[in-house]
C-alpha atoms as one frame of an Amber mdcrd trajectory, in Angstrom:
protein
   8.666  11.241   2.239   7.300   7.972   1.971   4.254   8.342   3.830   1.170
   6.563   2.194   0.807   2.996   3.063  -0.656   0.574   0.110  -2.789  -2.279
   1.252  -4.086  -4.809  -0.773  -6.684  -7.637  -0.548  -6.337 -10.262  -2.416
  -9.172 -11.920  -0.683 -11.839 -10.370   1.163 -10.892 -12.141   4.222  -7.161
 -10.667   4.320  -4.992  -7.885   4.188  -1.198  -7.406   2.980   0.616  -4.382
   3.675   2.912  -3.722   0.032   4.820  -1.047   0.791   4.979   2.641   1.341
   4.738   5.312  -1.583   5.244   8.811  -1.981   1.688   9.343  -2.563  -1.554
   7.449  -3.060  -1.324   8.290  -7.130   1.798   6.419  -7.325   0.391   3.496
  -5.290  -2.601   3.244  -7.446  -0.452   3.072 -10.647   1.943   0.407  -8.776
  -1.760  -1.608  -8.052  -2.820  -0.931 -11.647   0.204  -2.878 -13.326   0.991
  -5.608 -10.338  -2.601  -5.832  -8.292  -5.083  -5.340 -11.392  -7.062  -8.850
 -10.017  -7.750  -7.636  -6.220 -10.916  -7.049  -5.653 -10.145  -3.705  -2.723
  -7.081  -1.804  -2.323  -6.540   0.632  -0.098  -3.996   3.756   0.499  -3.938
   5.225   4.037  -1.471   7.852   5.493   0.857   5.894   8.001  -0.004   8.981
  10.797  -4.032   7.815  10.577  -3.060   4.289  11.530  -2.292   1.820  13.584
   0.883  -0.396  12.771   2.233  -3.308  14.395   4.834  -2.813  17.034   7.277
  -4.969  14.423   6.672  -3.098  12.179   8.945  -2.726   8.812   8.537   0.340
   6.780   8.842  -0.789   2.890   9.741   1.863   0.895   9.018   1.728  -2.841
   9.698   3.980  -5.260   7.900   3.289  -8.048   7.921   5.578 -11.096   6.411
   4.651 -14.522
């Protein structure tokens, strides 16, 4: 269910995984009110890829 991935960049140089959404419409409204500042976000589907073997799935469910 939670299958879209939100990464942000605060700086160009690097990234920070937020969490995991429902879909990339929901992440962009959960960058909208907490990430307005970064200059590139981006929302990938988890099966296109590659996460760390240590991985943590964060699952947020964000609704406005």
């Amino acid at each position: 269910m939670f299958e879209y991935c939100l990464v942000v960049w605060l700086t160009m140089e690097e990234a920070k995984y937020i969490g995991n959404f429902i879909s990339c419409a929901v992440a962009n409204d959960y960058v909208a009110e907490y990430y307005a500042d970064a200059p590139y976000t981006s929302c990938l589907h988890e099966d296109y890829i590659v996460l760390p073997k240590q991985f943590v799935k964060r699952e947020i469910n964000y609704a406005k």
